[in-house]
N, C-alpha and C positions, 0 to 999 in steps of 0.2 A: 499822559505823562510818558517822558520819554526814558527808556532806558540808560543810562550812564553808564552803567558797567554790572557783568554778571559776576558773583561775587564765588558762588558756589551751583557748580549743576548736580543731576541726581547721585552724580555715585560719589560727591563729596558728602554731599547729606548724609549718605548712607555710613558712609566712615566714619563722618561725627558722632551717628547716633550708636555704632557700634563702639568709640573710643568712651563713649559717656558712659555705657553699660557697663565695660569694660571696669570701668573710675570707679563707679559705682558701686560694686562689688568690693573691689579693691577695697576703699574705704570703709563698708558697712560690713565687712569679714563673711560674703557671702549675702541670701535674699531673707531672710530666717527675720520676721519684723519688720519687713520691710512693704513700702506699698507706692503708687506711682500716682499722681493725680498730675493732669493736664489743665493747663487754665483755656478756656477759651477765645478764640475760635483754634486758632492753630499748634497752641500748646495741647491742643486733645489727641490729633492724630500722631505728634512725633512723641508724645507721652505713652498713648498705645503700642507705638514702635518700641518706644525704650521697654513697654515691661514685658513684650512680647520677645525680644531677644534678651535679658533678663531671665525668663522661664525659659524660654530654650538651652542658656548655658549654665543656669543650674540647675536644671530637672527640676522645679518646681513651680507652682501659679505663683504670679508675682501680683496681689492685687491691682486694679485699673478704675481710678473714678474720674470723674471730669468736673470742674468746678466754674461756675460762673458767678466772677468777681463784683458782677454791676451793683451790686447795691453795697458792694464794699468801697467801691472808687470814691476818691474826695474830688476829683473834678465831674461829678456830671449822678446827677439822685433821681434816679426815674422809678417812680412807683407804680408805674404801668406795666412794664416788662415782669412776666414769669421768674422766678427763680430756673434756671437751665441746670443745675447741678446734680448730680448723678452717680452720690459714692455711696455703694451697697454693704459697706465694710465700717465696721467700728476706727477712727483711727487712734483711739487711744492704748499709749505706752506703745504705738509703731515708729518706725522710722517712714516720715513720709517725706517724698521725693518730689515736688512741686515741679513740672518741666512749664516753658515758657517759652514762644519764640524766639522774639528780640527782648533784652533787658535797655532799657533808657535809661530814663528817669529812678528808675525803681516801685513808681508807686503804685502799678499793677502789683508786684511783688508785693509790698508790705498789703494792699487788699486784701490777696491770696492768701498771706498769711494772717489777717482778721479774720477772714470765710473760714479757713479751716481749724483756727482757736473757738470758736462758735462752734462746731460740731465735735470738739474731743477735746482732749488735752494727749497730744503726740510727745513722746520719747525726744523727738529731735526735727527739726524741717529744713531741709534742704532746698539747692535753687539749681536746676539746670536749665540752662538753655543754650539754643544753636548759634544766637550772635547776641555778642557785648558788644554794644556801640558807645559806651562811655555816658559821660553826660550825665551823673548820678545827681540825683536832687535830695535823695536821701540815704542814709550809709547802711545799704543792702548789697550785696559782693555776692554771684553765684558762684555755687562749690565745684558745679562741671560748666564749661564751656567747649560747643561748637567750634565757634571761628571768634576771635577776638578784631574789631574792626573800625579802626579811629575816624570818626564821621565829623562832620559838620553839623551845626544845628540844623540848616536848609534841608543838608541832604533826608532819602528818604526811603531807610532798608524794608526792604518787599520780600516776605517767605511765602512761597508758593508750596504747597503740598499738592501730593496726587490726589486726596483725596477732596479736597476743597477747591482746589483750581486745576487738575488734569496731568500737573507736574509737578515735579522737587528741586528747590531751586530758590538762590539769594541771588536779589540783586541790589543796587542803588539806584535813585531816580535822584 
């Protein structure tokens, strides 16, 4: 697949995830309730990022769990695959902060938010993520965005993280 164009390199990422923190706070009057869950695969490490500067700019732990959607998803019911989910934290009466790469369609989002009505009943659930590409299939709107990025259906946004691919970094294909 060939590149198209780089959309964001590392030290945009890094602004986004610091402007999201930022939001974040802003909005939730502080981290006091508050808790971060990552969807996977790449919603986990820029979710670890956000709660990670989160507790640095408020001096306190900002809870971190990781959630794997697959048996939430309505396209695709594999009962072979492990549960990967991984939140050591009560989330009920928190404000929990769902991060996610790219938003499309939405329907990763509305899983995410099935999985995590399954283990609590949350205060509030929020949606960030690094790129809105449009294209919504169902009416789910994140409360922090990244990069906002009007696509084509063909086209085909690619988040590369350090920790999963060796870099930080949007592109299109």
């Amino acid at each position: 697949m060939e590149t198209k164009r780089v959309i964001m390199d590392d030290k945009a990422v890094a602004r986004a995830i610091a402007r999201i923190s930022y939001e974040i706070i802003e909005r939730n009057k502080g981290t006091e309730e508050l808790c971060i869950v990552g969807i996977f695969s790449r919603g986990v490490p820029l979710g670890r990022r956000i709660a990670a500067k989160l507790s640095e700019l408020e001096k306190n732990e900002v809870p971190f769990g990781a959630l794997d959607i697959t048996p939430y998803r309505d396209d695709s019911r594999s009962s072979t695959e492990t549960d990967k989910t991984d939140i050591s934290f009560d989330i009920t009466d928190r404000n929990v902060v769902i991060v996610d790469d790219v938003i499309f369609t939405g329907r990763s989002s509305r899983a995410a938010i099935d999985a995590l009505i399954k283990r609590g009943r949350p205060r509030s659930i929020q949606l960030a993520v690094l790129v809105d590409r449009g294209h919504r299939e169902l009416p789910i709107r994140p409360d922090y965005v990244g990069k906002n990025l009007p696509t084509s259906h063909s086209e085909v946004v690619k988040v590369s993280t350090v920790e999963i691919d060796g870099t930080d970094g949007v592109a299109i294909y």
